[in-house]
Residue frames as a rotation matrix with the C-alpha (Angstrom) as fourth column:
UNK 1
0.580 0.815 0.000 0.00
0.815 -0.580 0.000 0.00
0.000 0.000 -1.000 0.00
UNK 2
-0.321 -0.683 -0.656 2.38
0.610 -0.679 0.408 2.66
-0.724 -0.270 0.635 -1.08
UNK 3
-0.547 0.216 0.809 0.63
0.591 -0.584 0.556 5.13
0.592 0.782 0.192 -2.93
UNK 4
-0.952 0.025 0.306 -0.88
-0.204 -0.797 -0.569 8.51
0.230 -0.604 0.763 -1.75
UNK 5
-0.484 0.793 -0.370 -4.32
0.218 0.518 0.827 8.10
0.847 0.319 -0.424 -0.07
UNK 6
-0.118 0.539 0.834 -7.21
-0.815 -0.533 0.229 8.92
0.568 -0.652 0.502 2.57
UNK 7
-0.615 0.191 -0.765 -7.11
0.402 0.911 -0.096 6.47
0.679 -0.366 -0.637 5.77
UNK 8
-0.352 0.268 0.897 -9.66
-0.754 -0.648 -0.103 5.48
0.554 -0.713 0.430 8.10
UNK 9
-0.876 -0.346 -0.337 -9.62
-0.003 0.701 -0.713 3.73
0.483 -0.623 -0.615 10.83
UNK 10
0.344 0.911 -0.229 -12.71
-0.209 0.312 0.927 1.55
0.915 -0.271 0.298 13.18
UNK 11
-0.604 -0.282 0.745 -12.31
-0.787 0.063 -0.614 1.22
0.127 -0.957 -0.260 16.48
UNK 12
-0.714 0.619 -0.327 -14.11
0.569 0.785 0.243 -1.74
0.407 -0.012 -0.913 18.19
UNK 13
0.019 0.835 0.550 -17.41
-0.660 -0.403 0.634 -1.44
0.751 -0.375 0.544 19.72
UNK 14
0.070 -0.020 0.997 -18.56
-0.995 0.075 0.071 -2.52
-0.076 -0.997 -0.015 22.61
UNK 15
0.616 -0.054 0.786 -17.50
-0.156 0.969 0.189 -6.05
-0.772 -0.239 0.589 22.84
UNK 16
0.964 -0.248 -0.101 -15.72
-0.104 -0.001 -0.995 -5.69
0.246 0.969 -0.027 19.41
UNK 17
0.644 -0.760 0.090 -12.05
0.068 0.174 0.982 -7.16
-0.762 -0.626 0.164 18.93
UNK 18
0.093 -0.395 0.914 -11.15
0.990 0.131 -0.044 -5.84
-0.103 0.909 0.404 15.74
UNK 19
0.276 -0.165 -0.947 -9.47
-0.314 -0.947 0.073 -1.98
-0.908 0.278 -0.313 14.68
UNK 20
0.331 0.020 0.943 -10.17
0.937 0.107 -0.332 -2.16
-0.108 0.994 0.017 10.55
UNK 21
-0.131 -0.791 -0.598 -7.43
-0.015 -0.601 0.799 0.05
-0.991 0.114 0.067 9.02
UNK 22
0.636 0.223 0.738 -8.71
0.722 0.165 -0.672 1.47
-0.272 0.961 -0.056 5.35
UNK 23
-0.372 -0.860 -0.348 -6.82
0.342 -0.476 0.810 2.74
-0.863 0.183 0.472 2.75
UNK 24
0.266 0.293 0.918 -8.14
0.806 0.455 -0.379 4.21
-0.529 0.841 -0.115 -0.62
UNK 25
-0.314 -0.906 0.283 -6.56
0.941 -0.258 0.220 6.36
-0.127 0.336 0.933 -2.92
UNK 26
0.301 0.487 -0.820 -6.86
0.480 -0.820 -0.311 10.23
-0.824 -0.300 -0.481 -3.20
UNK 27
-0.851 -0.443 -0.284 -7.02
0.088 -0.652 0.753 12.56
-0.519 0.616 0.593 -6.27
UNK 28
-0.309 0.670 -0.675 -9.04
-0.722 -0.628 -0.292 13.56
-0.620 0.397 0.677 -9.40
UNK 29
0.356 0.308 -0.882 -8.92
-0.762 0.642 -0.084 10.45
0.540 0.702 0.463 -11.37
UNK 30
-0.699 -0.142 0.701 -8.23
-0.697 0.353 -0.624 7.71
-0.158 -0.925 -0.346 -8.17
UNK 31
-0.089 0.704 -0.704 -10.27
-0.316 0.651 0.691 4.53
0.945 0.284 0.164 -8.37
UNK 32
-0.266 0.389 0.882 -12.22
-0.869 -0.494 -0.044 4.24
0.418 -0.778 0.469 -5.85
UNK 33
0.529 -0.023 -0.848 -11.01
0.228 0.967 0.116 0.65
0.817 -0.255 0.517 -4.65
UNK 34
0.291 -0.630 0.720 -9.88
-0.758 -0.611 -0.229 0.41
0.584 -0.479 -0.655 -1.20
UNK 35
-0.253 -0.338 -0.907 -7.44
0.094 0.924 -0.370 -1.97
0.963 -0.179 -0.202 0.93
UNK 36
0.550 0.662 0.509 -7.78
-0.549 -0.172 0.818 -3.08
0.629 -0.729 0.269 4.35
UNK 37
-0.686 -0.720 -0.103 -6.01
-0.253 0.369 -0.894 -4.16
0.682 -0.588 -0.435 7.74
UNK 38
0.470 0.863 0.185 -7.72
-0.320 -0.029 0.947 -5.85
0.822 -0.505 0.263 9.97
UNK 39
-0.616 -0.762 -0.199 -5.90
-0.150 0.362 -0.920 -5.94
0.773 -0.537 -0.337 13.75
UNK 40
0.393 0.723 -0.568 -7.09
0.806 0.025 0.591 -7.37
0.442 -0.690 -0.573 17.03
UNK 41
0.521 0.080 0.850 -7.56
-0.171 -0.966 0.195 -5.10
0.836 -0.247 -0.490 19.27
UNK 42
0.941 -0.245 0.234 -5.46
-0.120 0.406 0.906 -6.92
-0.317 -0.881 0.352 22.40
UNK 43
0.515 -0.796 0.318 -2.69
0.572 0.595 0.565 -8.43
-0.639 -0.109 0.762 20.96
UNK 44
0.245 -0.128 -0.961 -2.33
-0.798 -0.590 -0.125 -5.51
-0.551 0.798 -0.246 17.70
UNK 45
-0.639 -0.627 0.446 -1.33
-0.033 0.601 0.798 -8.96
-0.769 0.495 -0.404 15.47
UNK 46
-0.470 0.531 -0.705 -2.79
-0.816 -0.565 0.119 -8.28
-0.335 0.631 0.700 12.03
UNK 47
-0.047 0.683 0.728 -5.97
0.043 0.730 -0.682 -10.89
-0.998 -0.001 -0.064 11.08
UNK 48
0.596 0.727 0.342 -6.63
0.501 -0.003 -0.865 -9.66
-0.628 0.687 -0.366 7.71
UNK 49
-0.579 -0.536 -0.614 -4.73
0.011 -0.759 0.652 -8.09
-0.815 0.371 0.445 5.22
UNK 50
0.263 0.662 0.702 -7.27
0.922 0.042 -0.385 -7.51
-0.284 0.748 -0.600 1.80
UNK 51
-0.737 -0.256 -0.625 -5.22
-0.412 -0.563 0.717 -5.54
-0.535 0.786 0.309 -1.10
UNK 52
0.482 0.608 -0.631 -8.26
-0.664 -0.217 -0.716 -4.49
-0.572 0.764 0.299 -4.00
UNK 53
0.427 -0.072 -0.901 -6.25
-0.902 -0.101 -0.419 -5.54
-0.061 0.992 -0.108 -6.68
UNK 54
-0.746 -0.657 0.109 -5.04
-0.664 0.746 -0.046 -8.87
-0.051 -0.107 -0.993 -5.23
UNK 55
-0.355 0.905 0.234 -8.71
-0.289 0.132 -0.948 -9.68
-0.889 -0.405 0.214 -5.46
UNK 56
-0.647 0.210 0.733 -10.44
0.729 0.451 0.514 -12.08
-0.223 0.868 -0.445 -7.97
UNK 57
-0.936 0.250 0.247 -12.11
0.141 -0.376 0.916 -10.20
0.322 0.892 0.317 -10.64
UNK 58
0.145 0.962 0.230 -16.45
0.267 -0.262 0.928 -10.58
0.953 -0.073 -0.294 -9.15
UNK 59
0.380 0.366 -0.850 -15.04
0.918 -0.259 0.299 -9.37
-0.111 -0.894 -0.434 -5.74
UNK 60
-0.858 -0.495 -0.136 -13.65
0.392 -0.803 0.450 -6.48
-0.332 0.332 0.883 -7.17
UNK 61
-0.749 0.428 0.505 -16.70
0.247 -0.528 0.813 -5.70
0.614 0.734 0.290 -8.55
UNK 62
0.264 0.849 -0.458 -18.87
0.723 0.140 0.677 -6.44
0.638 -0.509 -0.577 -5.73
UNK 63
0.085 -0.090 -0.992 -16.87
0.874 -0.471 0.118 -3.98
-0.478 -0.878 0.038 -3.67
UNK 64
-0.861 -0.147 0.487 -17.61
0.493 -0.479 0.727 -1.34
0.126 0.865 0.485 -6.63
UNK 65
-0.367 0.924 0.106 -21.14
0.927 0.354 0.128 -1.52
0.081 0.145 -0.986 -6.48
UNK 66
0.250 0.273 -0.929 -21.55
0.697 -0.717 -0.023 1.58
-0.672 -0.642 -0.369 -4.32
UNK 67
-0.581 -0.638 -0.506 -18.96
0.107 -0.676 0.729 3.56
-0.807 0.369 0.461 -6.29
UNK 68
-0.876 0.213 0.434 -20.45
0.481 0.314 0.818 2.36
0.038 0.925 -0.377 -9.49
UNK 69
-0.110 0.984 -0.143 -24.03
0.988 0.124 0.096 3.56
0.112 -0.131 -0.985 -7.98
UNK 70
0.814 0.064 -0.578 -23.28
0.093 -0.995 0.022 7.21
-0.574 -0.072 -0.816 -6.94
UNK 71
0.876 -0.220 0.429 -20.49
0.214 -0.620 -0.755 7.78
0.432 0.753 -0.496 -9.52
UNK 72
0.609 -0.775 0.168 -17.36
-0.767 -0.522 0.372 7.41
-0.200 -0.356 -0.913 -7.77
UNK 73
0.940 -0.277 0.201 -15.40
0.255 0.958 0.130 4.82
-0.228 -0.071 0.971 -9.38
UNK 74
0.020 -0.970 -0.243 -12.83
0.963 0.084 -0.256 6.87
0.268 -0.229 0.936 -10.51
UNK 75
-0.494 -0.619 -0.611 -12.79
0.829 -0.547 -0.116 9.67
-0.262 -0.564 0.783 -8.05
UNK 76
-0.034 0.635 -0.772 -14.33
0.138 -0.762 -0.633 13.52
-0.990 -0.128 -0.061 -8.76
UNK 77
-0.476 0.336 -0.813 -14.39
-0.714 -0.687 0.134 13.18
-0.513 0.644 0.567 -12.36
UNK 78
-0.887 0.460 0.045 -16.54
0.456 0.852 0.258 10.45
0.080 0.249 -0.965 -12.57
UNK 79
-0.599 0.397 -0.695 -18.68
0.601 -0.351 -0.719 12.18
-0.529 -0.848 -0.028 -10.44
UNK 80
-0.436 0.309 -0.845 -18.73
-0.564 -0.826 -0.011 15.53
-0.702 0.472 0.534 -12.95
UNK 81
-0.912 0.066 -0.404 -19.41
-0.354 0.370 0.859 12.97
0.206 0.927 -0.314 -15.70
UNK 82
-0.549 0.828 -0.115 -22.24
0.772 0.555 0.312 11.11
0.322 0.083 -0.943 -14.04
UNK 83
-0.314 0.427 -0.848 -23.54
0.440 -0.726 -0.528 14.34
-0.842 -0.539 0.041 -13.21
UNK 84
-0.382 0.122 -0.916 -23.78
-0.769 -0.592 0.241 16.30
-0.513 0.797 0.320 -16.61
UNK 85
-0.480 0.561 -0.674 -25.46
-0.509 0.448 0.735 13.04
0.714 0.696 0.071 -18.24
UNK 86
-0.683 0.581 -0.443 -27.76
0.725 0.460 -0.513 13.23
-0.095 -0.671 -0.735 -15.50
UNK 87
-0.240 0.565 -0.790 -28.67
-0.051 -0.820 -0.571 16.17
-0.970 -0.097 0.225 -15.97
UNK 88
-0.626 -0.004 -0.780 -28.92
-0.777 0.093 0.623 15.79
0.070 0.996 -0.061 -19.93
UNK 89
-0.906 0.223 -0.360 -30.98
-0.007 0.842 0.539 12.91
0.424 0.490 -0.762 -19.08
UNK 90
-0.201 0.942 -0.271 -33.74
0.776 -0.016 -0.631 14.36
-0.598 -0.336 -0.727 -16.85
UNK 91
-0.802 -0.265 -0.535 -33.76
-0.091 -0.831 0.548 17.37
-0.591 0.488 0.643 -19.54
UNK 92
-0.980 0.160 -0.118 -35.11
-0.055 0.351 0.935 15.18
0.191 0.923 -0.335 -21.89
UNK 93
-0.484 0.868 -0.112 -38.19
0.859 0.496 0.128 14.21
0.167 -0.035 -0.985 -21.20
UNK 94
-0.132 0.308 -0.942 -39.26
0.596 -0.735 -0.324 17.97
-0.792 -0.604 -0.086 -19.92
UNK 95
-0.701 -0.428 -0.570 -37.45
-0.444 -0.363 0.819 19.30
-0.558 0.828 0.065 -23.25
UNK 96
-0.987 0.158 0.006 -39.73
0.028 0.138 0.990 17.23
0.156 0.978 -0.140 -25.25
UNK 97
-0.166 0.903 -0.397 -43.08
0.955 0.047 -0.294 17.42
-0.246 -0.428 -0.870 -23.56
UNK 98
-0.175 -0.114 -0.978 -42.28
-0.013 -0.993 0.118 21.44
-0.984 0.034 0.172 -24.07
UNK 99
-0.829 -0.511 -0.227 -41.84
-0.199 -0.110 0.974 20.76
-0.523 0.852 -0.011 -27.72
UNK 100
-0.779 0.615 -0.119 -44.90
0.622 0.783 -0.020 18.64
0.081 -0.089 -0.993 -27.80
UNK 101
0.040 0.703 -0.710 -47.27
0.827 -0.422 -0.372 21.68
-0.561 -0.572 -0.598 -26.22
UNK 102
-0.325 -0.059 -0.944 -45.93
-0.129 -0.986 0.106 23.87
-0.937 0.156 0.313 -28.41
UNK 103
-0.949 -0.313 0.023 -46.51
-0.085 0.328 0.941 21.80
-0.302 0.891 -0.338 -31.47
UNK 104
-0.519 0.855 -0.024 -49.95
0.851 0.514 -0.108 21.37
-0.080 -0.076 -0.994 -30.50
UNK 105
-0.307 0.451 -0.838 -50.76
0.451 -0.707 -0.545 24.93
-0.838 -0.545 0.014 -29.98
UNK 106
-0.702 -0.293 -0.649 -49.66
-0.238 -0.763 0.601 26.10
-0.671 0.577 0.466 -33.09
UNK 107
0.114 0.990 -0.079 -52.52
-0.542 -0.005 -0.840 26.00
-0.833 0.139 0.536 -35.76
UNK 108
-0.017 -0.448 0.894 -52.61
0.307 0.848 0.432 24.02
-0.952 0.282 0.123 -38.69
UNK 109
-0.526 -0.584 -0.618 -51.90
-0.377 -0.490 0.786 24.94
-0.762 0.647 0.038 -41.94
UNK 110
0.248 0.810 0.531 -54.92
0.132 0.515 -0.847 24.54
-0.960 0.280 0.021 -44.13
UNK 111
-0.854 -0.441 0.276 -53.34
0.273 0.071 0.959 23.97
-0.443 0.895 0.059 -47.80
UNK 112
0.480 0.843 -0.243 -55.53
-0.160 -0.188 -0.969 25.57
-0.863 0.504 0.045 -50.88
UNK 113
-0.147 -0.194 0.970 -56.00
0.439 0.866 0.240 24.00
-0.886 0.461 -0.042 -53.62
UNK 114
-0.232 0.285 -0.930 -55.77
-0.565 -0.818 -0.109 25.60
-0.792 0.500 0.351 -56.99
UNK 115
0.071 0.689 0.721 -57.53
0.324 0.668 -0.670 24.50
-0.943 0.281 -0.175 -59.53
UNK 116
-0.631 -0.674 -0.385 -55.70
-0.134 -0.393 0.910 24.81
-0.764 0.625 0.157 -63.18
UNK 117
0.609 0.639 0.470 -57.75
0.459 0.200 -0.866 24.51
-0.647 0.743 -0.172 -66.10
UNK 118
-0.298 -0.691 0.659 -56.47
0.595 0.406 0.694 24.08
-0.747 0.599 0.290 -69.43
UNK 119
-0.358 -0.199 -0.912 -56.15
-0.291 -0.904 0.312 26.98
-0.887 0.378 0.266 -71.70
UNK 120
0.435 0.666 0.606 -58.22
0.491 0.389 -0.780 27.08
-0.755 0.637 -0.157 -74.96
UNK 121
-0.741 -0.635 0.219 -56.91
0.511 -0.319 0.798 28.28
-0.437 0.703 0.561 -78.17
């Protein structure tokens, strides 16, 4: 785990013998995958050690999910991205209902027919 990043740390609770040490990287384009220490709380001897990327392929995803759900997978410019085609997608529907009402208002155009008649000599 040597790269720059945001830790935070669990204390037990009440009866709780575990302090869960996270790690998960920090910046503008950061994937938002994070490792983990897990020590007891008595003895400090580490129980757990879970590196992201040492992880098979569907637990990697499964520990995504979240990210994947609010748009942080990689970090604040996911974020801007799932934001601006959010917003471009609730547009729509508003944008075209508008279009709709106006299309309706407008009257219709009542074609006239002319009526040629063939020229005698």
């Amino acid at each position: 785990m040597t790269y720059k990043g945001e830790y935070s740390i669990r204390f037990p609770q009440k009866g709780g013998t575990e302090i869960s040490i996270n790690k998960k990287r920090a910046g503008f384009f950061a994937l938002a995958a994070s490792d983990r220490i897990v020590l007891d709380a008595g003895t400090k001897v580490v129980k757990e050690v879970v590196i992201f990327r040492d992880q098979p392929f569907n637990q990697r995803v499964s520990r995504s999910i979240k990210a994947l759900h609010v748009g942080d997978v990689y970090g604040s410019f996911s974020k801007l991205l799932y934001f601006i085609s959010c917003l471009i997608a609730t547009s729509l529907p508003v944008t075209g209902t508008l279009i709709w009402i106006n299309k309706m208002k407008k009257p219709r155009k009542k074609k006239k027919r002319e009526v040629f008649t063939a020229a005698t000599p």
